[in-house]
Residue frames relative to the residue before (quaternion, step in Angstrom):
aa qw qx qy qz dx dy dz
X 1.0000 0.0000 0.0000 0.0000 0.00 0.00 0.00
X 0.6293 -0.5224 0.3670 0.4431 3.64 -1.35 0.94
X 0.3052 -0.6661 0.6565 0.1792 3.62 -1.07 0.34
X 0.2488 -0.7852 0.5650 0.0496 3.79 -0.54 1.35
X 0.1914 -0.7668 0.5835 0.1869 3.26 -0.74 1.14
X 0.5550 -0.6397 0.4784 0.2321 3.77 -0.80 0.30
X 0.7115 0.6318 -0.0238 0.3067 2.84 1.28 -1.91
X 0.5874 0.4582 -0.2592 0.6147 3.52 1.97 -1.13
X 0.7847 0.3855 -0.2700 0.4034 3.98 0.43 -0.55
X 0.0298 0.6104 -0.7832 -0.1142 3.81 -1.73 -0.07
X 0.2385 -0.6566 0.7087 -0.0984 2.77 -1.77 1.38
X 0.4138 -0.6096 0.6310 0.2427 3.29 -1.12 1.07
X 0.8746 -0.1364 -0.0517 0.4624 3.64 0.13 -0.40
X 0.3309 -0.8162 0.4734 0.0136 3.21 -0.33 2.47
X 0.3343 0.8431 -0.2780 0.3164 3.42 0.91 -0.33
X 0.8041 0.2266 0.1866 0.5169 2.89 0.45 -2.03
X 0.4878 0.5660 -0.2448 0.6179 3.78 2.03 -0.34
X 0.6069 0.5226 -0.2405 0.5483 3.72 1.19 -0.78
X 0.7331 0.4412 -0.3176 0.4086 3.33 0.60 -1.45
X 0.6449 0.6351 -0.2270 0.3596 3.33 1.03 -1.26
X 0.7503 0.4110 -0.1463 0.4967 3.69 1.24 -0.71
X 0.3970 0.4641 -0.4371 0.6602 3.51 2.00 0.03
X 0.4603 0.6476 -0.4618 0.3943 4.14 0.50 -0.88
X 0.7435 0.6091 -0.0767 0.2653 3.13 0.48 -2.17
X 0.6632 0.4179 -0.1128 0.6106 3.04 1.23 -1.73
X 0.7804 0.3090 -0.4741 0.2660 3.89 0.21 -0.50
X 0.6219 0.6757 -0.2422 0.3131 3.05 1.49 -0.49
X 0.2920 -0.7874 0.3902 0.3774 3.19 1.97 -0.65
X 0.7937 -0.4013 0.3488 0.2955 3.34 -1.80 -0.01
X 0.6403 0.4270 -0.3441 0.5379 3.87 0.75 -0.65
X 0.7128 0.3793 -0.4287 0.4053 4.04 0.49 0.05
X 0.5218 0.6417 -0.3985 0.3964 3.85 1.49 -0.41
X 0.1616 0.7182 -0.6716 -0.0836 3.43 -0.82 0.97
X 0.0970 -0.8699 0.4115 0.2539 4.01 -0.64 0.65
X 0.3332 -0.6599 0.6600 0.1338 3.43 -0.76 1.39
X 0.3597 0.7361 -0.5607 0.1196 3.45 -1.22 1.16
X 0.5471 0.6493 -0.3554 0.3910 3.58 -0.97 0.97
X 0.3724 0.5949 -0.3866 0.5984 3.23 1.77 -0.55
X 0.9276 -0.2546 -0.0480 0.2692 3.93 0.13 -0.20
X 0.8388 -0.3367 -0.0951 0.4172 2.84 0.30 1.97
X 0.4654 0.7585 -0.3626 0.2769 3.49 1.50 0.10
X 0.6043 0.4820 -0.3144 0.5510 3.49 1.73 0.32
X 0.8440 0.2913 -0.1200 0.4341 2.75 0.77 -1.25
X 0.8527 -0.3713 0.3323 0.1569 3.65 -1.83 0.76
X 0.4053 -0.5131 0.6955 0.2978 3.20 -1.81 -0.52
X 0.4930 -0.7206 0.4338 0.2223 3.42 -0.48 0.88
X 0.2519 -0.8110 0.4424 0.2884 3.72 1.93 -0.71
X 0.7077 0.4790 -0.2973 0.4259 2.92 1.21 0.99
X 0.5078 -0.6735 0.2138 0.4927 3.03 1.81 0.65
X 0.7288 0.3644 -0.3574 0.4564 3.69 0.94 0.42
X 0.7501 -0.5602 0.2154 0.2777 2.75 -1.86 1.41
X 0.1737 -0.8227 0.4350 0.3221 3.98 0.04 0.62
X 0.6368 -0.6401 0.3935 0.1729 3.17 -1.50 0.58
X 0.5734 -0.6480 0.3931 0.3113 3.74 -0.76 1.02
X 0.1307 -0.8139 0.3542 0.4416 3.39 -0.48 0.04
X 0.1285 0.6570 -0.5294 0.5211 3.42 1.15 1.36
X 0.8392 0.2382 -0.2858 0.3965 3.43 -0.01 -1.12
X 0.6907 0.2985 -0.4187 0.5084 4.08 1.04 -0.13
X 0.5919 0.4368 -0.5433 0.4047 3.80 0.63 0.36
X 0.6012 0.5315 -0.2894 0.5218 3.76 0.99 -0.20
X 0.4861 0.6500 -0.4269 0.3987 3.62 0.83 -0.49
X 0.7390 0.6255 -0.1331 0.2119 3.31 1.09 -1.74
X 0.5412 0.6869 -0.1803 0.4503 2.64 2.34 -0.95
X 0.4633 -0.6674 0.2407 0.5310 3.94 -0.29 0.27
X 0.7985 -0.4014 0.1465 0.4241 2.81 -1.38 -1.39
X 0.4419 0.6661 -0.4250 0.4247 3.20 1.96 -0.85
X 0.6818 0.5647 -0.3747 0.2754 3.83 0.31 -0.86
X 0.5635 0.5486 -0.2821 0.5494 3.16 1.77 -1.50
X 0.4878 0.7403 -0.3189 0.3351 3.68 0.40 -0.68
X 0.8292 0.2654 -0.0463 0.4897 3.02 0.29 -1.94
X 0.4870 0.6221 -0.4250 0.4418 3.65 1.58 -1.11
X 0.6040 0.4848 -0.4328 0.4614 3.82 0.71 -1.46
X 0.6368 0.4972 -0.4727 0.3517 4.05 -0.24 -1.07
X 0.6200 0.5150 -0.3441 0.4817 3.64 0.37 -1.47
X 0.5664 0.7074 -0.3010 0.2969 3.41 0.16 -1.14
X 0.6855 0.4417 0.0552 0.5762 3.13 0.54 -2.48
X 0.6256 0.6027 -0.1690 0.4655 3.30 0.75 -0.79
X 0.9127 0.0267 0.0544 0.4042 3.54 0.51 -1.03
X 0.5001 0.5844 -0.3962 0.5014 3.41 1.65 -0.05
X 0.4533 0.5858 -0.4941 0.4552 3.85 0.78 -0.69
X 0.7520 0.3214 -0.3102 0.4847 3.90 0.06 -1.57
X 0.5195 0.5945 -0.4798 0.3828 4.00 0.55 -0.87
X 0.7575 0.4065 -0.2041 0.4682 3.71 0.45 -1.46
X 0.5515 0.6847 -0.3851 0.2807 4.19 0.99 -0.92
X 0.1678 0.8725 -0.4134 -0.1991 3.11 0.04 0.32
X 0.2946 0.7270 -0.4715 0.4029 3.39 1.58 0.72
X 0.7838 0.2123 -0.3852 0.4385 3.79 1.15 -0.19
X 0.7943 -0.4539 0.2496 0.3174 3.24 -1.72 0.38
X 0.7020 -0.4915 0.4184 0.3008 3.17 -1.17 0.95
X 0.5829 0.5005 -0.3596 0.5296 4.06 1.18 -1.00
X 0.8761 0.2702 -0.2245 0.3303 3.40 0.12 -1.25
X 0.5161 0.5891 -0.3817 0.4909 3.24 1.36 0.13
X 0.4765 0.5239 -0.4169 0.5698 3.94 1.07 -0.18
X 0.7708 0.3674 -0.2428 0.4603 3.45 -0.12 -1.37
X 0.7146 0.2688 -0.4845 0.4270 3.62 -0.04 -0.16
X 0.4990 0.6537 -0.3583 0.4419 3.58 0.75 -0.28
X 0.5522 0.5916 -0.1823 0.5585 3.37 0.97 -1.38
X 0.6957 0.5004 -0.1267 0.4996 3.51 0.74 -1.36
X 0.5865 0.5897 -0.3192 0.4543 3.53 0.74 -1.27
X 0.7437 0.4521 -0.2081 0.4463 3.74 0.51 -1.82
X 0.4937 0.7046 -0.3272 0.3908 3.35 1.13 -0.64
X 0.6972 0.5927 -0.1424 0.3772 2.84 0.45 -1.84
X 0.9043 0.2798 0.0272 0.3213 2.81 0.92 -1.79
X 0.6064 0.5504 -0.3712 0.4376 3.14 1.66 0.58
X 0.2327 0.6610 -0.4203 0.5764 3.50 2.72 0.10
X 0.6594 0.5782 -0.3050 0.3714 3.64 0.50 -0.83
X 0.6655 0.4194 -0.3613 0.5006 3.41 0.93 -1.16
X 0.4159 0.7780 -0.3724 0.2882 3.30 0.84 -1.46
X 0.8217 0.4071 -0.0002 0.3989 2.97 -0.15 -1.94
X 0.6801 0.3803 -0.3261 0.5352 3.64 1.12 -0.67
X 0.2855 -0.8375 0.3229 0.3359 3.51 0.89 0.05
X 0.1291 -0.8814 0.4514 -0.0531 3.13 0.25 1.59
X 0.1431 -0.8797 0.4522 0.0337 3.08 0.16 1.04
X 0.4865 -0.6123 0.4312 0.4500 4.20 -0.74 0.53
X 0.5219 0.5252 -0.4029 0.5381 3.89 0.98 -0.36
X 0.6897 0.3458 -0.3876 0.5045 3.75 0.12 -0.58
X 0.5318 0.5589 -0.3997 0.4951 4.32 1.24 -0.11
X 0.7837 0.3492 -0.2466 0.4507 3.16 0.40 -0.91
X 0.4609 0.5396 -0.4431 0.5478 3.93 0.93 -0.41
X 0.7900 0.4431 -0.2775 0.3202 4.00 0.20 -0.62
X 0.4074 0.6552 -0.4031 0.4922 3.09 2.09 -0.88
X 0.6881 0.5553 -0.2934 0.3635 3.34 0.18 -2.27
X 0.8409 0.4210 -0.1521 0.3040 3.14 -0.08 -1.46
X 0.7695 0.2795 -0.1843 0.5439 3.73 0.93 -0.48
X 0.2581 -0.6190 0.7254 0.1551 3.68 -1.35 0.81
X 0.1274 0.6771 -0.7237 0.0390 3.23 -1.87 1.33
X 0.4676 -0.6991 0.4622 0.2811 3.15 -1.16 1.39
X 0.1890 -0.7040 0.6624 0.1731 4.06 -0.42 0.64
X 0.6037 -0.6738 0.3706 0.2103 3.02 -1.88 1.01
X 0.5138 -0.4303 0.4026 0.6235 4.08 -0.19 -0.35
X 0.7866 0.3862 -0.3549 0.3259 3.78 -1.26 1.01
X 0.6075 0.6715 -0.2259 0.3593 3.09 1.45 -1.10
X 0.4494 0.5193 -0.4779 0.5476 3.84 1.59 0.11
X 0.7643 0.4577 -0.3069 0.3350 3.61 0.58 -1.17
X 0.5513 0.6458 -0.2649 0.4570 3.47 1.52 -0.68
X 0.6597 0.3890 -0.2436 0.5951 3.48 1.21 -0.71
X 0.4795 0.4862 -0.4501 0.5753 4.04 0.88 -0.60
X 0.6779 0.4787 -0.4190 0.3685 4.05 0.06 -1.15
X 0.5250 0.8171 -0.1239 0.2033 3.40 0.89 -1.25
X 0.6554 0.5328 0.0404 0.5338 2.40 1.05 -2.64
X 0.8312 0.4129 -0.1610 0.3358 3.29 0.45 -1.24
X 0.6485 0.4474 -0.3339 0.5176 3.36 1.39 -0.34
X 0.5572 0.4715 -0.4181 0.5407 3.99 1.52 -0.02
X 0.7524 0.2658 -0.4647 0.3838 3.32 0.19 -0.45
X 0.4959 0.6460 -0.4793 0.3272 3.99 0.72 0.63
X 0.6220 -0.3799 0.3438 0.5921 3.70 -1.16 -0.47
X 0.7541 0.3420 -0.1687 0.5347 3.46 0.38 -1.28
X 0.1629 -0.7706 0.6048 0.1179 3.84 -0.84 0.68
X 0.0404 -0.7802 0.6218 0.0550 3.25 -1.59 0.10
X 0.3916 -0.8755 0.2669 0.0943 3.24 0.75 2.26
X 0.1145 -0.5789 0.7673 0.2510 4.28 -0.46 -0.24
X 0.2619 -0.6205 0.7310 -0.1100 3.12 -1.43 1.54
């Protein structure tokens, strides 16, 4: 299993980061799926002094407008409780939980299709942060096992 350094990260609230990675460990490797990119945790700086782009947000761009539409509601809808931090940590999972829900019925329905993934790969350059080779190596290796541990 990955060994977690302490030393490379800072958390605003370690507490709950800790608890979450005991979670991780008791639960083991076949329950870990990681969902990442929705906000900037793959991608870079662009090295041009602008804010770089998710690749969520330029593989979603492609999608029309009805999709943009409804993506915007969810948004409005569920970032307000994402940022709150006046509610609990429980109900703030579950609507989240709810949020991804919502919003992967969405892809669904736009018929996203793994050919319309790979046409965005080809076609767009994103600068990726330092780790993000090993994060995909970590990936690899827990899918090609019994128990997997997918890169959303």
């Amino acid at each position: 299993m990955y060994n977690y350094n302490h030393e490379q990260s800072i958390h605003t609230q370690p507490r709950i980061f800790n608890s979450k990675i005991e979670q991780i460990k008791k639960d083991g490797i076949s329950k870990l799926h990681i969902v990442s990119d929705f906000d900037r945790t793959l991608t870079g700086e662009s090295g041009e002094g602008k804010k770089p782009t998710t690749s969520w947000a330029i593989f979603l761009s492609k999608l029309g407008e009805e999709y943009a539409k409804e993506r915007n509601k969810l948004f409005n809808t569920y970032f307000p409780i994402e940022r709150d931090t006046t509610l609990s940590h429980e109900y703030k999972s579950e609507q989240m939980s709810i949020w991804w829900q919502k919003h992967l019925a969405l892809l669904v329905r736009e018929g996203v299709t793994e050919e319309m993934i790979k046409k965005v790969i080809q076609e767009e350059k994103l600068k990726l942060r330092g780790g993000v080779s090993e994060l995909f190596a970590f990936s690899k290796n827990t899918t090609s096992h019994s128990s997997s541990s997918p890169l959303v």
